[in-house]
C-alpha positions, -999 to +999 in steps of 0.1 A: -435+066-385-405+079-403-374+078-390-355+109-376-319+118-397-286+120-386-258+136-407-227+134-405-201+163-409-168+148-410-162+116-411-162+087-383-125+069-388-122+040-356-158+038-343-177+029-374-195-004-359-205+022-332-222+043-357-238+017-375-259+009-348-274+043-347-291+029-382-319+013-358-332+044-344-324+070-373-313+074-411-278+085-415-272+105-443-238+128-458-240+160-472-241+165-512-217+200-506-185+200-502-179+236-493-199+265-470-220+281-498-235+254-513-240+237-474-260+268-465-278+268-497-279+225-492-300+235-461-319+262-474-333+241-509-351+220-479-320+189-489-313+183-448-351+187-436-358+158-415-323+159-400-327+158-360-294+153-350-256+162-365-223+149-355-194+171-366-159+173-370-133+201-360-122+192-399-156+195-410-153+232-412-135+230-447-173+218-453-196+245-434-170+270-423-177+280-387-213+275-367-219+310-367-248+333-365-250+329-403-248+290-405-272+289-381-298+303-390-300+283-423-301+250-403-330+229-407-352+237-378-357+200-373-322+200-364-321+199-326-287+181-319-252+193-326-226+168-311-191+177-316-161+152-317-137+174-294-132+191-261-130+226-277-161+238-291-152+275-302-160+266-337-198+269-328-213+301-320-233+282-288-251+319-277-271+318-317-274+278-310-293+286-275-309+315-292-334+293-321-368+283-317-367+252-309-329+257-292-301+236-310-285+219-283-248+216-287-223+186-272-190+182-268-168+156-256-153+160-223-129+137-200-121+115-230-090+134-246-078+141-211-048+119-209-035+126-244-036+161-240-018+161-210+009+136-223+014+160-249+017+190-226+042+169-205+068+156-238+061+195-248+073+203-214+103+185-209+116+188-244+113+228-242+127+229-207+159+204-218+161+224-254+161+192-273+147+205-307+182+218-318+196+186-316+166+169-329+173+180-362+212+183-358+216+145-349+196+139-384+220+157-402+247+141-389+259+169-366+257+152-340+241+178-310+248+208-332+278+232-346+278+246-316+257+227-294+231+243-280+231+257-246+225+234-212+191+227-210+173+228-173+157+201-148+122+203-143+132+193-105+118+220-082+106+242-108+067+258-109+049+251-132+019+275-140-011+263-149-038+292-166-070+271-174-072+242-146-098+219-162-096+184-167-066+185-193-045+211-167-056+189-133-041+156-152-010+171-165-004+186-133-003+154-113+017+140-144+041+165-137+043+161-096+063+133-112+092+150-119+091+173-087+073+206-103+051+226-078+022+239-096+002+266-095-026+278-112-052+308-123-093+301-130-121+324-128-129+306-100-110+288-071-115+251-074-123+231-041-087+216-023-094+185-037-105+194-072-073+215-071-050+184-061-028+205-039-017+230-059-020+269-051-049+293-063-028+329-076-045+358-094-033+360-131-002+388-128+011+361-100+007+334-118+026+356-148+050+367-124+062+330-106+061+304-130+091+288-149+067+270-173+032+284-183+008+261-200-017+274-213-050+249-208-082+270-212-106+276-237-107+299-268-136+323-266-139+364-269-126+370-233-092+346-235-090+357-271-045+367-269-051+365-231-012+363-234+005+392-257+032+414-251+024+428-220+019+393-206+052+383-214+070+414-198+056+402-165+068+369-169+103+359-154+129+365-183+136+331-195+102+312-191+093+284-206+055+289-225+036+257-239+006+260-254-019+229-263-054+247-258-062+267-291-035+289-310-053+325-307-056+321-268-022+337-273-009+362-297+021+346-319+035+378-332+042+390-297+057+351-288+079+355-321+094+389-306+098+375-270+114+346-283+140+369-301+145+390-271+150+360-248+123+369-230+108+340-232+136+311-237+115+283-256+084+274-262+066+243-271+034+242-291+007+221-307-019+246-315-019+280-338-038+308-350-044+301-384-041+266-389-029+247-409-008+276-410+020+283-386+037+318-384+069+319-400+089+330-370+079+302-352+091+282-380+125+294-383+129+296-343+151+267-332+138+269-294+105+261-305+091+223-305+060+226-328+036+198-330+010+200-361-027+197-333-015+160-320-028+163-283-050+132-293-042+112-316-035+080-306-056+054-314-076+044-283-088+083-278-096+090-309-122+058-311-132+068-276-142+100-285-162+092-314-176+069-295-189+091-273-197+117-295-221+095-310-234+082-276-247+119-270-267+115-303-280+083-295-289+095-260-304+128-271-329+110-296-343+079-276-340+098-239-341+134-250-311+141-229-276+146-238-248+130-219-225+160-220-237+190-228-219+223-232-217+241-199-232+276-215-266+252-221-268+235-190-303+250-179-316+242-216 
């Protein structure tokens, strides 16, 4: 009997040995396109039938554009697996996914980019709350701190941190932060049991606004968080706050950061995520109390391989035990 395909959106850059292997259970193939028109009309000529199984790329989007209703429908119906290299999944439209006959079940990779993303959050953190990115660029043009330096910067010592989104990425960061004496607390839909919470304090969104020194912002991007945090956020925040963002870009509304920063509202900000990316709003740019990261949360080395690793784990365990190892949580009862 034929084997089932696997293609590849994207491209596999550390755990290529690991994707190999999948040659003994399935053929893995590449797309022909090289842009969303001619991938939908790829799929639609009958090019992918046969595929069973995907594994995709945030970066394969300059390939297929988004997973929406659209995209999805021209799938081959074969297809059965999506498994997506990242935490965040907002690029797939998992509702039209659940919604084919036979249902495309979608993946993600969870746990594995923890630790980066939370080391980020913390050097984010630290280097908004001390105002280092003035000098950053001043020492390198050989003015030393600045002409004039900038102001003081603060000690994290004794300050709260705010947590909204306290997943896996907000519970480690937190604990990396008990480190340098921050108290957190933190806003979910739901209260987390005391020891999933780890000790910090359960507040309702306008108290979490209303306390913290430093928000980070940890939770996923999808229609309800959506510029969760505009302008009417940020006049309930203490004047001064420090806002760090490492979830996705839209889950707050950079126009109405741009004009906080500017009214010292907020005092600095520290970001590795945007709206329109590449892109990165032009008041941001110009803003020296903002630290901007280009999406770095987790790159280093040993997550990166780990994640495709596992990525392609779930494809492996979806075809030989029809069972993924992590599936999205909106497709748990699939």
């Amino acid at each position: 009997m034929a084997k089932p395909k696997v293609l590849l959106l994207g491209k596999i850059d550390h755990a290529t040995q690991t994707w190999e292997s999948l040659s003994d259970i399935a053929d893995l193939i590449q797309p022909r396109s090289t842009n969303r028109a001619d991938f939908i009309a790829e799929c639609k000529s009958g090019g992918l039938d046969g595929v069973a199984a995907c594994y995709r790329t945030f970066a394969s989007a300059s390939i297929t554009g988004p997973w929406d209703e659209e995209l999805v429908a021209a799938l081959p119906r074969s297809l059965t697996i999506a498994a997506h290299n990242g935490a965040g999944y907002d690029q797939i439209d998992v509702a039209a996914c659940s919604a084919r006959d036979p249902p495309l079940r979608v993946a993600n990779v969870p746990v594995v980019p923890d630790d980066a993303t939370a080391d980020t959050a913390v050097f984010l953190i630290l280097g908004a709350l001390r105002g280092f990115n003035t000098s950053l660029f001043a020492a390198r043009e050989g003015k030393w701190r600045g002409q004039p330096p900038p102001p003081l910067g603060h000690d994290p010592q004794g300050k709260t941190l705010g947590i909204l989104g306290m997943g896996g990425i907000g519970r480690n960061m937190m604990r990396k932060c008990e480190a340098f004496g921050m108290k957190a607390i933190y806003h979910n839909r739901k209260k987390l049991s005391e020891e999933m919470a780890g000790g910090a304090e359960y507040v309702g969104f306008e108290e979490l606004l209303a306390r913290s020194d430093v928000l980070s912002l940890n939770l996923p991007l999808n229609k309800n968080t959506r510029h969760i945090i505009s302008t009417p956020e940020f006049t309930k925040m203490k004047r001064g706050i420090i806002i760090i963002n490492t979830a996705r870009g839209a889950v707050m509304d950079e126009s109405a950061l741009v004009s906080a920063l500017e009214s010292g509202q907020v005092a600095s900000a520290g970001l590795d995520v945007y709206e329109e990316e590449p892109k990165i709003h032009e008041g941001l740019l110009k803003s020296p109390h903002v630290m901007l990261l280009p999406h770095m949360g987790t790159w280093s080395q040993e997550t990166q391989e780990e994640m495709e690793k596992w990525c392609i784990g779930n494809i492996r365990a979806g075809l030989e035990t029809g069972k993924l190892k992590s599936p999205v949580p909106e497709q748990a009862d699939l």
